[in-house]
Structure formats: C-alpha cells, structure tokens
Biotite code that builds the C-alpha atoms (Angstrom):
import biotite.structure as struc

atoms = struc.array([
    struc.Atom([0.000, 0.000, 0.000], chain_id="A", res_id=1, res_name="UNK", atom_name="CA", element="C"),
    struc.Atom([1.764, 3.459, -0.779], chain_id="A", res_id=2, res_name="UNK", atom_name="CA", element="C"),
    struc.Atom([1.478, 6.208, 2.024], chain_id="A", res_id=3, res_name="UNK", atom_name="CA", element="C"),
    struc.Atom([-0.754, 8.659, 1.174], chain_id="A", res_id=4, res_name="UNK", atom_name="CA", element="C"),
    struc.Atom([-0.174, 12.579, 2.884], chain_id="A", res_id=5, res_name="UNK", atom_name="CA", element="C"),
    struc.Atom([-3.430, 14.444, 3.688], chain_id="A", res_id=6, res_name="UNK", atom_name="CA", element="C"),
    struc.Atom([-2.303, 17.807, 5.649], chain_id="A", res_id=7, res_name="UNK", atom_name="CA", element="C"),
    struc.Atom([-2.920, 17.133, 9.031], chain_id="A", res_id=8, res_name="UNK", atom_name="CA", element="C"),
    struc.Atom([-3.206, 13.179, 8.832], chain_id="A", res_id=9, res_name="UNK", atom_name="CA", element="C"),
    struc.Atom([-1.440, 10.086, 8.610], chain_id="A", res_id=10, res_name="UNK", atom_name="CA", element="C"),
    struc.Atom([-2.164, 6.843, 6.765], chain_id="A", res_id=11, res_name="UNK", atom_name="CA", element="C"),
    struc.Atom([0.892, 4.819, 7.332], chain_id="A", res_id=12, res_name="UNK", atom_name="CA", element="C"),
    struc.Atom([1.179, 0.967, 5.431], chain_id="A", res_id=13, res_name="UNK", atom_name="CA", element="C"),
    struc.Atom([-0.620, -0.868, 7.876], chain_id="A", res_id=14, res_name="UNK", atom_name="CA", element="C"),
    struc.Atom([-3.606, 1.320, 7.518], chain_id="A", res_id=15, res_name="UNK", atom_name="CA", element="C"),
    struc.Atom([-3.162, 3.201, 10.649], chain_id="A", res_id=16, res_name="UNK", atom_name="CA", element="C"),
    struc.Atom([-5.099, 6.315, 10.479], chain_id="A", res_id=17, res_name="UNK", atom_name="CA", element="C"),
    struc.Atom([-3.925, 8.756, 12.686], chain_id="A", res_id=18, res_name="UNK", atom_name="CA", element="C"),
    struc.Atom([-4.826, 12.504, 13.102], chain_id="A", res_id=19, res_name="UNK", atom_name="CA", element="C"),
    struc.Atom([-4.723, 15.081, 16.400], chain_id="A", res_id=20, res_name="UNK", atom_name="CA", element="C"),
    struc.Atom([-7.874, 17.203, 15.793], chain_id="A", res_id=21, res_name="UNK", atom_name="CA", element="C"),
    struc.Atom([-9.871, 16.821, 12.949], chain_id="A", res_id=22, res_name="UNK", atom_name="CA", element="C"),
    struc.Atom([-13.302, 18.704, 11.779], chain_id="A", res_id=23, res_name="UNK", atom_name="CA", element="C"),
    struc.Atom([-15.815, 16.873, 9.738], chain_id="A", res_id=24, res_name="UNK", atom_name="CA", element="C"),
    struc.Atom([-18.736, 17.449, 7.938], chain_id="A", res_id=25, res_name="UNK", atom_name="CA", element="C"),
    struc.Atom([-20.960, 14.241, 6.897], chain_id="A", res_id=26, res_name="UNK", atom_name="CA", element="C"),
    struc.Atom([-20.759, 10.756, 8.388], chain_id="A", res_id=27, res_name="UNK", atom_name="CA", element="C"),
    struc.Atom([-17.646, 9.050, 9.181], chain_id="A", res_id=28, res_name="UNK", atom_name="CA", element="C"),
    struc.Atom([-17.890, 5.356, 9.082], chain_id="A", res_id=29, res_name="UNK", atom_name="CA", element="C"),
    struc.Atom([-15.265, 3.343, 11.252], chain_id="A", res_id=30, res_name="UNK", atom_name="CA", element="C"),
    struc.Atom([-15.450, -0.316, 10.762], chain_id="A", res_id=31, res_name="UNK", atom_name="CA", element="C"),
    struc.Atom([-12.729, -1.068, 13.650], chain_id="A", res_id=32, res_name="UNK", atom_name="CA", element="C"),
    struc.Atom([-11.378, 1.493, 16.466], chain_id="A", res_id=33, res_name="UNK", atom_name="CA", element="C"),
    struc.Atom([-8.837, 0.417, 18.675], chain_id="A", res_id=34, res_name="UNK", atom_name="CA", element="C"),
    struc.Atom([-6.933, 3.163, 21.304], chain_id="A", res_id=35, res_name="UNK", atom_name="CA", element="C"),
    struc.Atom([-4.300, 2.973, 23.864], chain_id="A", res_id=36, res_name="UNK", atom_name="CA", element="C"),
    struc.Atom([-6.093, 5.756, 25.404], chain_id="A", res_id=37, res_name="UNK", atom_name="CA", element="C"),
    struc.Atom([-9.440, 7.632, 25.067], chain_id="A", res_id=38, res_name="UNK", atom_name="CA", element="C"),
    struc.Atom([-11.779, 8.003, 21.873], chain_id="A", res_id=39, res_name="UNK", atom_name="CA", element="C"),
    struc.Atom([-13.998, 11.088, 22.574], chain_id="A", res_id=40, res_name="UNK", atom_name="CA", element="C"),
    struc.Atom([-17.204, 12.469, 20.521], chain_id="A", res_id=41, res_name="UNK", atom_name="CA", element="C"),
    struc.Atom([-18.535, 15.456, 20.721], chain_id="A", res_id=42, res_name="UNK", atom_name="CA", element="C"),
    struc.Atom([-20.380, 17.935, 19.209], chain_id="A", res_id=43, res_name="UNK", atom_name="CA", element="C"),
    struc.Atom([-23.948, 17.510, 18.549], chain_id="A", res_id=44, res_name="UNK", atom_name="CA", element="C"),
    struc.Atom([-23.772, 14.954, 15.842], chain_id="A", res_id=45, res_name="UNK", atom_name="CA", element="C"),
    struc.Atom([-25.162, 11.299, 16.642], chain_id="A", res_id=46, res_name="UNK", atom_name="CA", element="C"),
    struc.Atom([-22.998, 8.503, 17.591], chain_id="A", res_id=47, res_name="UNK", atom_name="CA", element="C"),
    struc.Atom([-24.524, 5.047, 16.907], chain_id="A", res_id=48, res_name="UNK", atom_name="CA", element="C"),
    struc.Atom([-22.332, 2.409, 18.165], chain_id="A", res_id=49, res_name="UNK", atom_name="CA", element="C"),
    struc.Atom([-23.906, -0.744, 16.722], chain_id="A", res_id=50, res_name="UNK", atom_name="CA", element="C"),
    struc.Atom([-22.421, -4.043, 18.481], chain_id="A", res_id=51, res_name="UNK", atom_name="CA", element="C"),
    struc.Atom([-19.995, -3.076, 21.388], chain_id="A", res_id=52, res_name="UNK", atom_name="CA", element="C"),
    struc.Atom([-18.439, -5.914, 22.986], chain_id="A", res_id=53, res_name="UNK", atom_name="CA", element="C"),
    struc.Atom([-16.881, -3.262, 25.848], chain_id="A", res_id=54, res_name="UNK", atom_name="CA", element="C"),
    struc.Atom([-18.087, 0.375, 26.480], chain_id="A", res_id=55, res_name="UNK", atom_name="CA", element="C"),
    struc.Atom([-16.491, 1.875, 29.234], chain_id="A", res_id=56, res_name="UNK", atom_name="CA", element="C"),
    struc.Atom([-18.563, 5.420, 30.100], chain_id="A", res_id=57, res_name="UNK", atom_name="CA", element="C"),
    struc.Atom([-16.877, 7.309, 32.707], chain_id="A", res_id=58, res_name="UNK", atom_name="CA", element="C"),
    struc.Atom([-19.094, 9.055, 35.154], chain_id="A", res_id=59, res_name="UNK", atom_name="CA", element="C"),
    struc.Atom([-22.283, 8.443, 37.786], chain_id="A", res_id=60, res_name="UNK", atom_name="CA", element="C"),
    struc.Atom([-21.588, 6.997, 41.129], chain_id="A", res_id=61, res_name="UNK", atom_name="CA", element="C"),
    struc.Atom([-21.561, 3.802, 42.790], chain_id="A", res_id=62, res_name="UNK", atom_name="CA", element="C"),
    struc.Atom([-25.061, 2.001, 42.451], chain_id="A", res_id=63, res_name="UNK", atom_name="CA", element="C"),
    struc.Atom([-26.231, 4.255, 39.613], chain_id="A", res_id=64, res_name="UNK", atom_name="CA", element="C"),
    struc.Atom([-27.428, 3.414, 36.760], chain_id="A", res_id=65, res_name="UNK", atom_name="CA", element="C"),
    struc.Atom([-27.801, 4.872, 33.151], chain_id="A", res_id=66, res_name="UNK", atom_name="CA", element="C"),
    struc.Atom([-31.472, 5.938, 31.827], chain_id="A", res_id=67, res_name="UNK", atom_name="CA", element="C"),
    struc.Atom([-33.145, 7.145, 28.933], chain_id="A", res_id=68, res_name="UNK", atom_name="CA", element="C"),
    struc.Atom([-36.832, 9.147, 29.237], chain_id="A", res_id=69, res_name="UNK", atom_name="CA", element="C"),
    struc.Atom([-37.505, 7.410, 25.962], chain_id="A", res_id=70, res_name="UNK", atom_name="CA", element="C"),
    struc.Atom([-36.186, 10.121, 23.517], chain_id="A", res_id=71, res_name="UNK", atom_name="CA", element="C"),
    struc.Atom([-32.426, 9.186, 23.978], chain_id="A", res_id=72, res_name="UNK", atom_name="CA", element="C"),
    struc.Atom([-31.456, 11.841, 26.593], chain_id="A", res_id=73, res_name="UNK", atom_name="CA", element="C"),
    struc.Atom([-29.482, 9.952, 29.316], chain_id="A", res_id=74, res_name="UNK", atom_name="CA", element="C"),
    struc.Atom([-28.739, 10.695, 32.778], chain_id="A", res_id=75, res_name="UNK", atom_name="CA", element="C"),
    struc.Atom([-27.705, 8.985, 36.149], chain_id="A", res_id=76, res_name="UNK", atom_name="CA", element="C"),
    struc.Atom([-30.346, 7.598, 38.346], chain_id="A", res_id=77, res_name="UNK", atom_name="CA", element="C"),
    struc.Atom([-29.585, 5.918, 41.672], chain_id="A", res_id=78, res_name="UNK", atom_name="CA", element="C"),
    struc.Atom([-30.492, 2.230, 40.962], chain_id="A", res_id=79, res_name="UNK", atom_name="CA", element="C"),
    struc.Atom([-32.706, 1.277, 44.155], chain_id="A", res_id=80, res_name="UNK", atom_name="CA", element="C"),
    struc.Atom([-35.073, 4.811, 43.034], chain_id="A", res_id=81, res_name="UNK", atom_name="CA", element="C"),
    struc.Atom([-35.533, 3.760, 39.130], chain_id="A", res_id=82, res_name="UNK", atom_name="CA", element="C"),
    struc.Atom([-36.054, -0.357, 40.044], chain_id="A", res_id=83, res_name="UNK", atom_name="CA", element="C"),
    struc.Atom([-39.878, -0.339, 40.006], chain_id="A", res_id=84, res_name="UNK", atom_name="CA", element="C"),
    struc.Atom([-41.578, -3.128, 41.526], chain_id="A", res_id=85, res_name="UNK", atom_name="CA", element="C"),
    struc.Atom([-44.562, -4.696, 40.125], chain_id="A", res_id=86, res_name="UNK", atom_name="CA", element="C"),
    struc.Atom([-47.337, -6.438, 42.549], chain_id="A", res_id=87, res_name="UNK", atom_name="CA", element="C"),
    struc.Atom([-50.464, -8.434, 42.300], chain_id="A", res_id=88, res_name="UNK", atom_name="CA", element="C"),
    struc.Atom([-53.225, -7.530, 44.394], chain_id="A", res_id=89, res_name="UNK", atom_name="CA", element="C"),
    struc.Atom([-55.457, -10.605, 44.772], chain_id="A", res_id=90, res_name="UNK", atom_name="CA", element="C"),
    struc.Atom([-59.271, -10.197, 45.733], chain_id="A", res_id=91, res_name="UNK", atom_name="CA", element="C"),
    struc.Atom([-61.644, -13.468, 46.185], chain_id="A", res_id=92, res_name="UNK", atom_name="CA", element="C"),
    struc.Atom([-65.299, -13.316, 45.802], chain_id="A", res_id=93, res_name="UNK", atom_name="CA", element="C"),
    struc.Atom([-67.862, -16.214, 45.551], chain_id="A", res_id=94, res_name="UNK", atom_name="CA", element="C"),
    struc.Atom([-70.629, -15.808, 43.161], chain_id="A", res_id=95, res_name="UNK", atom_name="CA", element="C"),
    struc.Atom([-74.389, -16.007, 43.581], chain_id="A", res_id=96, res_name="UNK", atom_name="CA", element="C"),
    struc.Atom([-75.769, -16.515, 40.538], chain_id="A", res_id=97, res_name="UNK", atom_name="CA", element="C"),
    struc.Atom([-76.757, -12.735, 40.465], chain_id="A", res_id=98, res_name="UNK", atom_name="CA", element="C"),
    struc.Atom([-74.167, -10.440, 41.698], chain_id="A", res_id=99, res_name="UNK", atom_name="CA", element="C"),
    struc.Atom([-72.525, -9.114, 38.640], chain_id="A", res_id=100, res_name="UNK", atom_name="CA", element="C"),
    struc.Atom([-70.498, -6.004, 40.433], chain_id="A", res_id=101, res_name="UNK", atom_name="CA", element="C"),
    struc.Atom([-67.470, -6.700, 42.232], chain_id="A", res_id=102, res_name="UNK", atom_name="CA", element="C"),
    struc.Atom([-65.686, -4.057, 44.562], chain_id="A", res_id=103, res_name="UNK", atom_name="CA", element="C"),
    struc.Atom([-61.938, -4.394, 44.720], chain_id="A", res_id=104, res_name="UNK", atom_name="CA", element="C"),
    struc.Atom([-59.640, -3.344, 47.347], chain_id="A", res_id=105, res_name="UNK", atom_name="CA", element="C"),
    struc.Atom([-57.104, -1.071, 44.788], chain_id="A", res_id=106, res_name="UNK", atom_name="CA", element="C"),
    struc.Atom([-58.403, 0.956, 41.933], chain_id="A", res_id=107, res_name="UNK", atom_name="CA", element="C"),
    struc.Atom([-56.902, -0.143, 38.825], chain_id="A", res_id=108, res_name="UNK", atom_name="CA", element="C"),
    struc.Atom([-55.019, 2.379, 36.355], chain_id="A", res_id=109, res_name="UNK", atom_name="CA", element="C"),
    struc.Atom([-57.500, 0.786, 33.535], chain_id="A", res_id=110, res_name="UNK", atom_name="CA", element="C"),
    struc.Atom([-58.919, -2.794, 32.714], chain_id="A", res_id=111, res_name="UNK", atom_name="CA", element="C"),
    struc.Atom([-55.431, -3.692, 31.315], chain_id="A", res_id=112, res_name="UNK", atom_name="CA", element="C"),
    struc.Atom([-53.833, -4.306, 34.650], chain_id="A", res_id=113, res_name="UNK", atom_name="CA", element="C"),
    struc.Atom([-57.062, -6.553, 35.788], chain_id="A", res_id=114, res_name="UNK", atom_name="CA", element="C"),
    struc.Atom([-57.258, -10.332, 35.158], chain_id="A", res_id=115, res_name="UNK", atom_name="CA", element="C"),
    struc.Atom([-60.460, -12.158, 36.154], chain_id="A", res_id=116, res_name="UNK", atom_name="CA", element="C"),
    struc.Atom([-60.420, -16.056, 37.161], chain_id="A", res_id=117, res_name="UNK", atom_name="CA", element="C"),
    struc.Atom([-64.141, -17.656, 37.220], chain_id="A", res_id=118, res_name="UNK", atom_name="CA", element="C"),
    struc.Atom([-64.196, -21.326, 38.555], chain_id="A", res_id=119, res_name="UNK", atom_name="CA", element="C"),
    struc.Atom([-60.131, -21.253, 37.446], chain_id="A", res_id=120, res_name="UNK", atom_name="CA", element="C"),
    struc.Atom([-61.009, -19.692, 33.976], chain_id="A", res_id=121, res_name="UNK", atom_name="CA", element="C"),
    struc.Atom([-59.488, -16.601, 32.456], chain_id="A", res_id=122, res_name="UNK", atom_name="CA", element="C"),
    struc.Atom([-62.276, -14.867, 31.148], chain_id="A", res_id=123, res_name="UNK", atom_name="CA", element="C"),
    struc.Atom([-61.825, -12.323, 28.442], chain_id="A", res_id=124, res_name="UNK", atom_name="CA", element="C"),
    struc.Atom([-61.660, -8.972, 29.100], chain_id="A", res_id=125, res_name="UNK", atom_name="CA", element="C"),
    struc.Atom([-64.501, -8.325, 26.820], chain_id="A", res_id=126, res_name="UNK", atom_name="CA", element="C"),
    struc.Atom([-66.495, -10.072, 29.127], chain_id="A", res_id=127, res_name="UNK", atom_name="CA", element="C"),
    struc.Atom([-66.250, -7.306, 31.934], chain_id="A", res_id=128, res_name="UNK", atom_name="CA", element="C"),
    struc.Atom([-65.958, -3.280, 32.365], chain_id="A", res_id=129, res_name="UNK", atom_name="CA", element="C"),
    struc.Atom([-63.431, -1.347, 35.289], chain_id="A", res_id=130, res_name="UNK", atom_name="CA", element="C"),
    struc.Atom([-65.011, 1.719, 37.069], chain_id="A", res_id=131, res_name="UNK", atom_name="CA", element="C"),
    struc.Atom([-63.043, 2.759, 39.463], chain_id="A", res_id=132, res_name="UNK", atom_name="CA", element="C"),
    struc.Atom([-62.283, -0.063, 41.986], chain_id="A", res_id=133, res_name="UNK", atom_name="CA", element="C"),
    struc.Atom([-65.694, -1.938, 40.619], chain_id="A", res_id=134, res_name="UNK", atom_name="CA", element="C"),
    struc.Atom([-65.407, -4.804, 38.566], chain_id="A", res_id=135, res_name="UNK", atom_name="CA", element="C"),
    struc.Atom([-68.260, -5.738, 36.696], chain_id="A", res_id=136, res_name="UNK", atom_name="CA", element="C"),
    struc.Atom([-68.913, -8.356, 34.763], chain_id="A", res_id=137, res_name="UNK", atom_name="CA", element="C"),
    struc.Atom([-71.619, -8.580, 31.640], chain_id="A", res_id=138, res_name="UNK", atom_name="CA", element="C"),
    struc.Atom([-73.284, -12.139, 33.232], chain_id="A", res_id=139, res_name="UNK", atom_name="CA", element="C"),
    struc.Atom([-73.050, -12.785, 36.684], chain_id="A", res_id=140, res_name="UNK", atom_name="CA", element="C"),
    struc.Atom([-70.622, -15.969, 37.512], chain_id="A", res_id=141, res_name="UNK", atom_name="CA", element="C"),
    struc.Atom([-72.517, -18.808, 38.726], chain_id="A", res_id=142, res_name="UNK", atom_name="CA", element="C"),
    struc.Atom([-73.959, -19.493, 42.425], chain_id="A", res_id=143, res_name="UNK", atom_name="CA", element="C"),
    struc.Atom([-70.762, -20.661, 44.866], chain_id="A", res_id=144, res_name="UNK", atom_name="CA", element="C"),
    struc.Atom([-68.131, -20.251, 41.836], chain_id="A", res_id=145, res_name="UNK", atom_name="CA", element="C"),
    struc.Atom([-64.720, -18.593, 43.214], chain_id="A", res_id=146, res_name="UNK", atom_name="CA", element="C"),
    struc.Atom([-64.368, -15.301, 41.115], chain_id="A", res_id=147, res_name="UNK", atom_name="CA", element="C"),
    struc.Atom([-60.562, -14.071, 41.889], chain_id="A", res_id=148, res_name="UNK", atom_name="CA", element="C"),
    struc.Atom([-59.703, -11.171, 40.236], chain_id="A", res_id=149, res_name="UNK", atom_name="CA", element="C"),
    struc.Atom([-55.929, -9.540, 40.075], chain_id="A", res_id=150, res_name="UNK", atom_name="CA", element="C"),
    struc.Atom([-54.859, -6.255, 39.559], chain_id="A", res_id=151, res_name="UNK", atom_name="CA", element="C"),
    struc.Atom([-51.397, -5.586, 38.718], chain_id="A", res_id=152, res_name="UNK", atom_name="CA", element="C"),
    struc.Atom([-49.761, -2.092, 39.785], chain_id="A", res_id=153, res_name="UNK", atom_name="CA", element="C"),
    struc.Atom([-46.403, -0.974, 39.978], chain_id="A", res_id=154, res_name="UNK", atom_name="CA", element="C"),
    struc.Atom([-45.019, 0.228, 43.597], chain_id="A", res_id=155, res_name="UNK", atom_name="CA", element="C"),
])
C-alpha cells in the first residue's frame, strides 16, 4: 500500500489512520477502532455504536445506573429509586348466581392491569368493564363459583 499525505493526517502501510484534531462534515464510518487511550465524541452529531463488545462510560456513582426518558437523553439515576416493583393484588369473591359487580380493594389504572379467574377460567376482558375499583362483569358468575380477580400495579 503506498502512504498517502493528507495535511494534518497520517495513513501509514498498515492502515493506521492517525490525526490530532480533525473537523468533519458528513458521516464518518469506522469499521474497527482500537486506542491505547481515550476516543472522545462530541459535538452535537449522533454517535450510533452498533455491536460493542466493551463500552467503558466514565461518570455516575456507585449504584447508579444509566437511563433514557424514551427520547435518547441519558442521565444517572440511583439504581434502588428507578427499580420499580410490580405487585399483584389478589381479591376473592364467591358468586351467587346474580351479583354481577365486584368491589376491589385497589383501583386499577384501567382494565389492562385486571385479570379475572371464574371457577379457574381466564375470562376475556370483553367479558367485563373497570369503574373505578368496581369490577363488573356482563353475566353474573354462577352461584358458589370462586371469582378471583388480580390487579397488577407498579409500587
């Protein structure tokens, strides 16, 4: 391979592209970058990394962690503060053949977070509305059948 000069940078013959400070317009593609010592962006350009066996990002403190709010902005968050956890509250009923309306102990964010167990069947959601903390369902379960419902919440 011959040595090519660009003012500023060096390509020596094992393809070793070297350069101090460099300004550039457009994308730079860099199929393999290796340094004895630190590779800094900056700028306000993006930086997509693709598959990174080892990232090293210096910063945070013990026990923190690195978050997004969804539209790629990061920050530190302590660890045991952004570690949601997510519970199931249980409530048992038995049916009578004619109580269709069911009054659970939490108020459920919407129907999603509800599952309802007639007799040890899942029954659709289709099958029953949320208001509130009042489950009701379209046909009352049967006399004696055990009518569980969950709702899930985060705490």
């Amino acid at each position: 391979m011959a040595l090519t000069r660009i003012p500023g940078f060096i390509v020596d013959s094992t393809s070793t592209f070297t350069f101090a400070e460099a300004t550039v317009t457009g994308n730079v593609i860099a199929n393999n970058i290796s340094s004895n010592g630190n590779v800094n962006f900056s700028n306000s350009g993006n930086v997509s990394l693709g598959s990174v066996a080892n990232l090293k990002i210096t910063g945070g403190t013990a026990n923190y962690v690195l978050s997004t709010d969804g539209t790629g902005n990061l920050s530190w968050v302590n660890a045991t503060q952004s570690q949601a956890t997510l519970d199931g509250v249980v409530d048992e009923f038995t049916g009578t053949g004619e109580q269709s309306a069911f009054t659970l102990s939490v108020t459920p964010t919407s129907k999603n977070v509800t599952f309802a167990v007639v007799q040890g069947l899942m029954q659709p959601k289709s099958v029953y509305s949320v208001s509130g903390n009042v489950l009701t369902f379209s046909s009352p379960p049967p006399a004696n059948a055990v009518v569980e419902i969950t709702t899930m919440r985060i705490i």
